[in-house]
Each structure stands twice: as structure tokens, then as C-alpha cells.
C-alpha positions as CSV (number, residue, x, y, z in Angstrom):
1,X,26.8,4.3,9.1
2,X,24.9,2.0,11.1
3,X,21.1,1.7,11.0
4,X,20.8,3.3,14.6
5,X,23.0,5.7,13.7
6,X,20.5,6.5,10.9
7,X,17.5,6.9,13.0
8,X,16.1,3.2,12.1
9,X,14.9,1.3,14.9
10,X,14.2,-2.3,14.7
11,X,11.2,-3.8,16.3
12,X,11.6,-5.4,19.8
13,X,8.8,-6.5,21.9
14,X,8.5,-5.3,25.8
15,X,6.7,-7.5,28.4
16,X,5.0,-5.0,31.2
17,X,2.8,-5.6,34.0
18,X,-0.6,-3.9,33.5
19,X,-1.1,-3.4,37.3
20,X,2.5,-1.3,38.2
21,X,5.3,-0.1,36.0
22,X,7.2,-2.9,36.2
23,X,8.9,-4.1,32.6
24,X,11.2,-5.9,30.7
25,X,12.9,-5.0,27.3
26,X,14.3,-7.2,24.9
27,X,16.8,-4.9,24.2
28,X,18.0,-5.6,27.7
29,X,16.8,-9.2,27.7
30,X,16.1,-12.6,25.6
31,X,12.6,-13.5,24.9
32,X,13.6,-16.3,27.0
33,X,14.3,-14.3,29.9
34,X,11.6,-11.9,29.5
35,X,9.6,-14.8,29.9
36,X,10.9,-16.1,32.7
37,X,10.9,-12.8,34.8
38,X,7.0,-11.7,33.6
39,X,6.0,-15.3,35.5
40,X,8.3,-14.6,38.4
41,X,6.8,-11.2,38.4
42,X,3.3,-12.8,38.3
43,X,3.7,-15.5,40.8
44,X,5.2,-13.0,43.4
45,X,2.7,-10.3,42.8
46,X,-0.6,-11.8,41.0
47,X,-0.2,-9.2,38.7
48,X,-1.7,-9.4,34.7
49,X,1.4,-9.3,32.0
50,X,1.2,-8.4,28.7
51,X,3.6,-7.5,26.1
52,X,4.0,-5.3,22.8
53,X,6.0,-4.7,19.6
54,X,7.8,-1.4,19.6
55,X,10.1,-0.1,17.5
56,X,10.4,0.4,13.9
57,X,7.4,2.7,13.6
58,X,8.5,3.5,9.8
59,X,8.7,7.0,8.6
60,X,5.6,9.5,9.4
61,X,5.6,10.9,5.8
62,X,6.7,9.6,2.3
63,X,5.2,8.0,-0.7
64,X,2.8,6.1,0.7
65,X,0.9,8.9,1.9
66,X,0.9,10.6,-1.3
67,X,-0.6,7.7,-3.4
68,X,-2.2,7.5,-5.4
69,X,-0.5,10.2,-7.5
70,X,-2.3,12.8,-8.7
């Protein structure tokens, strides 16, 4: 069984525009690529890019939030 097919995701990073909904993924994309279509994006619109790390959140309970034990 696969880590997907687990649940797990792993972390990937998404370029956006913070004026529209345009975005790239780089599950779809290299970073590479990503790059090069957040400056096209910029230079045709003027439009601010940013980017963030998603995926891999971890789990939303376990033994980290039980420590210290009692």
C-alpha cells in the first residue's frame, strides 16, 4: 500500500497570484516551471505572486498531544 493510498500526503509547494485565482501546483508542475509561469503571469498581468507549502499536515491527534504523560 502506497503512502497516498494511506492517507499520507507529501508536502508540495503552490505558487498563486494574490490579486485573481490564478495558480500553479507542483503536483502538476516543476519548481522550474512554476517559476517560469508565476513571472509570465506577472509580466502579463502586474499581478503580486506568492507561494506556499501544502501538504503533509501530519495527523490532527496522537502522542504529541497527550505529552507529557500523566
Amino acid at each position: 500500500m502506497s503512502e497516498r493510498d494511506r492517507g499520507a500526503t507529501r508536502p508540495y509547494r503552490v505558487t498563486y497570484c494574490v490579486e485573481c485565482e490564478w495558480f500553479v501546483s507542483a503536483e502538476d508542475h516543476t519548481r522550474s516551471e512554476q517559476s517560469d509561469l508565476a513571472i509570465g503571469h506577472y509580466l502579463e498581468t502586474g499581478h503580486g505572486i506568492d507561494s506556499e507549502r501544502r501538504g503533509n499536515e501530519g495527523p490532527t491527534s496522537g502522542w504529541a498531544e497527550e505529552w507529557p504523560p500523566e
